[in-house]
C-alpha positions as CSV (number, residue, x, y, z in Angstrom):
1,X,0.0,0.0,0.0
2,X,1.1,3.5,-0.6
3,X,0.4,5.1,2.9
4,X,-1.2,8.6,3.3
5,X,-1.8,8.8,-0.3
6,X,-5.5,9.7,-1.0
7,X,-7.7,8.0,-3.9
8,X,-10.7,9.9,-5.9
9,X,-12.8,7.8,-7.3
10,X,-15.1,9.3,-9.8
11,X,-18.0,7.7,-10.6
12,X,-17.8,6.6,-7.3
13,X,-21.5,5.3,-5.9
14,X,-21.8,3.2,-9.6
15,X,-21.5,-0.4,-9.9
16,X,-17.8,-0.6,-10.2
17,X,-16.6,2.6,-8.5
18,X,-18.9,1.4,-5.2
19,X,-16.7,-2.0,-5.4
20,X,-13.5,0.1,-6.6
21,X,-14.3,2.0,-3.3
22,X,-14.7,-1.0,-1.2
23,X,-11.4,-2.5,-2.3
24,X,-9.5,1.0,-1.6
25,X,-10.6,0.9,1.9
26,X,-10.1,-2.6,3.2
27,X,-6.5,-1.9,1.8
28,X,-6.5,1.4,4.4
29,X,-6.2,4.2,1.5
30,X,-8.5,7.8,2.4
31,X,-11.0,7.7,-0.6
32,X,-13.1,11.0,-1.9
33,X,-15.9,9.7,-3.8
34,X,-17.0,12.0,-6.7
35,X,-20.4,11.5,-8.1
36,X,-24.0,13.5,-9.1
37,X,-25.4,15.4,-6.4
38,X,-29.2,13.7,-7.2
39,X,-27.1,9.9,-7.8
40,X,-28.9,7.7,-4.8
41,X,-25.6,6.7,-2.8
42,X,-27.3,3.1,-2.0
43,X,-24.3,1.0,-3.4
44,X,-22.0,2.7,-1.1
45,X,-24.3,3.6,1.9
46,X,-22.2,1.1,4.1
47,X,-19.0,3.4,3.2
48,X,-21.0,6.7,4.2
49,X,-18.7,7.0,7.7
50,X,-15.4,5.9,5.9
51,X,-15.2,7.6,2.9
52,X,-15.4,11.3,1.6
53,X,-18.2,12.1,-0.8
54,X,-17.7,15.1,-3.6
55,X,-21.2,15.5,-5.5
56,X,-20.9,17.6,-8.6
57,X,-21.2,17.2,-12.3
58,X,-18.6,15.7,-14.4
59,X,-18.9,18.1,-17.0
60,X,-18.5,21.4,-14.2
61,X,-15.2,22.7,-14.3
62,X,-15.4,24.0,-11.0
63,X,-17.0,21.0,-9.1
64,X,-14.1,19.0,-10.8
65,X,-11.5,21.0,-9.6
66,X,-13.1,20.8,-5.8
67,X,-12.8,17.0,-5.8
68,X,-9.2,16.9,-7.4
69,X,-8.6,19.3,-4.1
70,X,-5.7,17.1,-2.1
71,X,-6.1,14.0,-4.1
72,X,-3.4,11.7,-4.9
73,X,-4.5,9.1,-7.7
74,X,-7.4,9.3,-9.8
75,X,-10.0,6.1,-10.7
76,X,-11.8,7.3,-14.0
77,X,-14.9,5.2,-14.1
78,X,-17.6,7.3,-15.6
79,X,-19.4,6.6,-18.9
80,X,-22.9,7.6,-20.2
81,X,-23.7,5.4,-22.9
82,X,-23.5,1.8,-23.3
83,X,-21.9,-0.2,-27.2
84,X,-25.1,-1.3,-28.0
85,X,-26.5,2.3,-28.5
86,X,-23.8,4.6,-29.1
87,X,-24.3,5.0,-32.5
88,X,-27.1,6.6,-32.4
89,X,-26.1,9.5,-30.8
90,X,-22.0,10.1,-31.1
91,X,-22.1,13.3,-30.7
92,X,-23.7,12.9,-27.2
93,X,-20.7,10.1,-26.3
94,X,-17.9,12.4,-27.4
95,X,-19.2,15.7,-25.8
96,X,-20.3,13.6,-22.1
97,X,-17.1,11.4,-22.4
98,X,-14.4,12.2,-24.4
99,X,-14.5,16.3,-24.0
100,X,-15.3,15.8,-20.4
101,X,-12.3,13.7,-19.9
102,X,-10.4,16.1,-21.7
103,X,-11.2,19.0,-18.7
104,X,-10.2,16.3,-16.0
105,X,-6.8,15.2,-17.4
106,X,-6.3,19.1,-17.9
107,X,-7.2,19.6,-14.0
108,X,-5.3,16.4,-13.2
109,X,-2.2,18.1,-14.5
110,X,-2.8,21.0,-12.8
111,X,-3.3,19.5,-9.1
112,X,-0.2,17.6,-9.8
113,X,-2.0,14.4,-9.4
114,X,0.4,11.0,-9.6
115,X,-1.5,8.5,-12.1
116,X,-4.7,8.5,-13.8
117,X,-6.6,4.6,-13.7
118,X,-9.0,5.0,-15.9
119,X,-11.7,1.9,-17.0
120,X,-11.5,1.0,-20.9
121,X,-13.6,-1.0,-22.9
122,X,-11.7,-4.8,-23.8
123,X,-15.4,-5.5,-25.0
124,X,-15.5,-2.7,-27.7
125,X,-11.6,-1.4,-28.7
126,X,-10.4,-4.4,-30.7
127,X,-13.6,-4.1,-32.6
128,X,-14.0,-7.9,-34.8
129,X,-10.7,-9.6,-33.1
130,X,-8.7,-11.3,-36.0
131,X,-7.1,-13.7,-33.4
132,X,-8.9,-14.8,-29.9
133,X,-8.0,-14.4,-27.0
134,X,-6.9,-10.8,-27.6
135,X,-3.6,-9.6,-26.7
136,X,-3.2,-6.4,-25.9
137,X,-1.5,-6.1,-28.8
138,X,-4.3,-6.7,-31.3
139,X,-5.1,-3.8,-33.5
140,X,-8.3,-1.3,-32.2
141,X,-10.6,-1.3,-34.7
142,X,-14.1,-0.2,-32.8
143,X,-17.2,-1.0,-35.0
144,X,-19.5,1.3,-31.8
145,X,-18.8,5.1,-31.1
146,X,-18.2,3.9,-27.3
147,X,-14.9,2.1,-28.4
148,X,-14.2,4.9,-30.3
149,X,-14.4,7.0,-27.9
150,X,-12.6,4.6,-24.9
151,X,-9.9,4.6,-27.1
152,X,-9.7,8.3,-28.2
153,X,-9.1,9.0,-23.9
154,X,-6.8,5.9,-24.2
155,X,-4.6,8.2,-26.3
156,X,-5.2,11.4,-24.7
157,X,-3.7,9.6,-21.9
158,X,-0.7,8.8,-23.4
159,X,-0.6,12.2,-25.0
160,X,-0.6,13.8,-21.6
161,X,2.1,11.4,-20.4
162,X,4.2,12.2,-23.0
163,X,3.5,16.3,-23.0
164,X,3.2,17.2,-19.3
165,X,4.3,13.5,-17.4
166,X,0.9,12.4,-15.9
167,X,1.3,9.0,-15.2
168,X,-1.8,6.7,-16.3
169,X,-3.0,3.3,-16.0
170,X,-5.6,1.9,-18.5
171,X,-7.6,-1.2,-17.5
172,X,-9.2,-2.7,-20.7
173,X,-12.2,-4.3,-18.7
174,X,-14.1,-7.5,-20.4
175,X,-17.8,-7.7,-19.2
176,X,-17.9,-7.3,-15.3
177,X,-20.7,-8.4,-13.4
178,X,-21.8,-8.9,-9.8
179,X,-23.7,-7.3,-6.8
180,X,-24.9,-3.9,-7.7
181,X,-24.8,-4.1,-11.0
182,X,-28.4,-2.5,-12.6
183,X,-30.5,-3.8,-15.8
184,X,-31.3,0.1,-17.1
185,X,-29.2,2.7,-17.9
186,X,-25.4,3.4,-18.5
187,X,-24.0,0.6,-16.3
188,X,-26.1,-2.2,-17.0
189,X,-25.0,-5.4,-18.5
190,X,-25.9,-8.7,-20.1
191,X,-25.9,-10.6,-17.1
192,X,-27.5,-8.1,-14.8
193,X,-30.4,-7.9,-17.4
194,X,-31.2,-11.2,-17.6
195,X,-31.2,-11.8,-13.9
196,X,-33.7,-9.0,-13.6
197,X,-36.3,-11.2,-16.2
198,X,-35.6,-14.0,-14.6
199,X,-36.7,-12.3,-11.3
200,X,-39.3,-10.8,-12.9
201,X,-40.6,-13.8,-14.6
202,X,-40.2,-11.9,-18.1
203,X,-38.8,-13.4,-21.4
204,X,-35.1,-12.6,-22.1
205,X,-34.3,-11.1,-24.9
206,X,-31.4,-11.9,-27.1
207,X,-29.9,-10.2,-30.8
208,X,-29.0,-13.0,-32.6
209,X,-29.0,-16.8,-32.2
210,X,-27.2,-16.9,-28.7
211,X,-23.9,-17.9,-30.1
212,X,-21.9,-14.7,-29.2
213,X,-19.7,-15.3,-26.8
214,X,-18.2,-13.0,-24.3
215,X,-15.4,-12.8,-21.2
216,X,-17.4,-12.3,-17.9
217,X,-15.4,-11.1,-15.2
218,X,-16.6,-10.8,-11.7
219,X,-16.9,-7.6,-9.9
220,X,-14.7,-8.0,-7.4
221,X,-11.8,-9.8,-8.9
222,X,-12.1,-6.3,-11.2
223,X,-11.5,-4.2,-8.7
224,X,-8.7,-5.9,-6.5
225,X,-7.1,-5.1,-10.5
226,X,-7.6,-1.6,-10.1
227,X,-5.9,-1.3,-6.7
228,X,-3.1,-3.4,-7.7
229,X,-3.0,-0.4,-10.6
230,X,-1.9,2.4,-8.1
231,X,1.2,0.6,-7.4
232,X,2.7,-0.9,-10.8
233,X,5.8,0.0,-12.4
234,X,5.4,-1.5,-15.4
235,X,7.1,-0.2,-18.5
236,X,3.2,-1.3,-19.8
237,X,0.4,1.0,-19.0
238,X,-2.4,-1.3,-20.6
239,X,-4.0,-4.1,-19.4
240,X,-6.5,-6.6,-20.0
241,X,-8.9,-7.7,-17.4
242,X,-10.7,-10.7,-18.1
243,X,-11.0,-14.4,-17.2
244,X,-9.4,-15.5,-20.6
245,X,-12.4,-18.0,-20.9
246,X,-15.2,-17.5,-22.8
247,X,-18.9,-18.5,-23.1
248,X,-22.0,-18.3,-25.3
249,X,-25.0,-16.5,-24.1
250,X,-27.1,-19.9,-24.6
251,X,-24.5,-20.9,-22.3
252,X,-24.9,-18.1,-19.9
253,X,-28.4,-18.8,-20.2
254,X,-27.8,-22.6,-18.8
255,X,-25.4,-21.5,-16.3
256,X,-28.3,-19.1,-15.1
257,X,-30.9,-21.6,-14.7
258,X,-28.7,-23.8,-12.6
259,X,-28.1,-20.4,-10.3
260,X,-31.6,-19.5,-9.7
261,X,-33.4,-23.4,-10.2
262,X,-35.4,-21.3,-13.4
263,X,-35.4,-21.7,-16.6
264,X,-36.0,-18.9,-18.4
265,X,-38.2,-18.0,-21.2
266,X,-36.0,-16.6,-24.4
267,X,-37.5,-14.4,-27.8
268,X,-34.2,-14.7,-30.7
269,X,-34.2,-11.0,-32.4
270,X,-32.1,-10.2,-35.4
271,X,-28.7,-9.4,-34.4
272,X,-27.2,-6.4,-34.5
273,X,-24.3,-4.8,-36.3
274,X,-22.8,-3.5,-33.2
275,X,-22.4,-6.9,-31.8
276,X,-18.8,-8.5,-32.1
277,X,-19.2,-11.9,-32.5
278,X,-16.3,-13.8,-30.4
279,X,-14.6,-11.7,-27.8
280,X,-12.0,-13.6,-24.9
281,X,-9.1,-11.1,-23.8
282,X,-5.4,-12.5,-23.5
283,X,-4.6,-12.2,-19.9
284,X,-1.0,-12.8,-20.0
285,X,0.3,-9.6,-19.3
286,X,-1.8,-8.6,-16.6
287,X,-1.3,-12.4,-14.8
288,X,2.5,-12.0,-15.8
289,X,3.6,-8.5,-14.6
290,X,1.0,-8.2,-11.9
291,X,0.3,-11.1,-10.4
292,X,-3.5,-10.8,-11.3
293,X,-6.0,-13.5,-11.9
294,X,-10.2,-13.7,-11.8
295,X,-10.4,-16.1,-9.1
296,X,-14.2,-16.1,-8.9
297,X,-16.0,-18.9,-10.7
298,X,-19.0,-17.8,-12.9
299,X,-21.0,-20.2,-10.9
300,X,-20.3,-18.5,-8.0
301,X,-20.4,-15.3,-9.2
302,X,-23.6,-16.1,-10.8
303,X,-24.9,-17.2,-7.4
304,X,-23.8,-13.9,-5.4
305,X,-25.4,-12.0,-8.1
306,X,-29.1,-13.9,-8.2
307,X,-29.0,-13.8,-4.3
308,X,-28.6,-10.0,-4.4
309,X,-30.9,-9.4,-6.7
310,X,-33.3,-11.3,-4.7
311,X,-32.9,-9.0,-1.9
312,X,-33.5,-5.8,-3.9
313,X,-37.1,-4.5,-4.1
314,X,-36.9,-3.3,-7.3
């Protein structure tokens, strides 16, 4: 642990800065949580008397500067669209993400803050992988505006490393999932909206035949990642963060029944062009240089997940 040395986490009360958060204190680090004033602070309500909360907007020069206020390390975590509808709108995901970015690296620089973590997208920035699993190394070729832009702040990043010396970490995240994850909005995800049909005895619905396969990573192997980011040396500043195993949704599907003892219903749609159709990340480097694995089973992720979900009254 770096001692004394104080983390903002922005983005903070989501599903991965809440668990980001937890990981930073039960390693002893101060944390400043930075998040919307009207955001509900439920996923980190049980951190309320341990942490330091910062409400402002992202995109608020001034409320960003207040948070960067006696901070050390910075955990970039927020995002306000989601692959599957980016397109539709990239003018929205450049001016919310990328341009807002752009203000915080420029206040980073000025605070004279150590290293930037910030989450990327392993999902979107290879685009259609010619070779699986994907090295870090594979080219970035986003087919959705949200790799595009993921990858655009990759290389600010390393522009402002190169120009002014802010160190930076970039964690290219597979599909996390887990506790606190929601089925709306910016942060949901494939398995956190199928648990919610299957809760709410609704059909799931899936683009394509089922055969896509993706990396799911639990939520808490992801974050003990991002802590081990605020103390690596590597002469590599990207990483992969995956299991390195992949699986179909029609096997997420079966895994998912077993979980919660239901089958559930399923309606096939056309696919859609956004849709990459294999996608495993290469964990070498990350397991290598780090140290770093995904412990969690998906069964037992799986199982966590369906018994949290059963406690929410949502």
């Amino acid at each position: 642990m770096i001692m004394n040395q104080h983390c903002l986490v922005v983005g903070g009360a989501g599903f991965i800065g809440s668990h980001i958060a937890d990981a930073l204190v039960q390693n002893g680090y101060p944390v400043r949580l930075f998040d919307l004033p009207r955001r509900k602070m439920t996923n980190v309500a049980h951190l309320l008397d341990r942490v330091e909360v910062a409400e402002g907007d992202f995109t608020n020069e001034a409320d960003l500067e207040r948070a960067l206020r006696n901070v050390d390390y910075v955990f970039h975590l927020v995002g306000t669209t989601l692959p599957a509808t980016s397109n539709e709108n990239p003018i929205y995901d450049v001016e919310s993400n990328l341009i807002g970015t752009l203000r915080l690296l420029q206040l980073a620089r000025a605070a004279h803050i150590k290293k930037v973590i910030f989450i990327s997208s392993g999902g979107t920035v290879y685009g259609i992988p010619e070779t699986v699993p994907i090295p870090e190394t594979h080219p970035t070729s986003p087919v959705c505006s949200y790799g595009i832009t993921k990858l655009a702040i990759e290389k600010y990043l390393a522009l402002f490393h190169h120009l002014y010396g802010l160190d930076y970490v970039i964690l290219r995240a597979s599909n996390p999932y887990g506790p606190r994850q929601q089925s709306i909005g910016a942060q949901q995800g494939v398995v956190s909206v199928f648990i919610d049909r299957i809760k709410r005895g609704e059909p799931i619905t899936i683009w394509g035949d089922g055969s896509v396969v993706r990396d799911f990573v639990y939520i808490q192997d992801v974050a003990q990642a991002f802590v081990m980011a605020l103390t690596s040396s590597s002469p590599h500043r990207i990483f992969n963060v995956g299991t390195g195993a992949g699986l179909s949704l029609n096997e997420l599907l079966g895994l998912l029944a077993q979980a919660t003892g239901i089958t559930p219903r399923v309606n096939y749609l056309p696919g859609r062009s956004t849709d990459v159709p294999r996608n495993v990340l290469d964990t070498t480097r990350i397991r290598t240089e780090w140290g770093w694995s995904a412990p969690t089973p998906l069964s037992e992720g799986l199982a966590r997940t369906w018994d949290w979900a059963r406690q929410q009254n949502i």
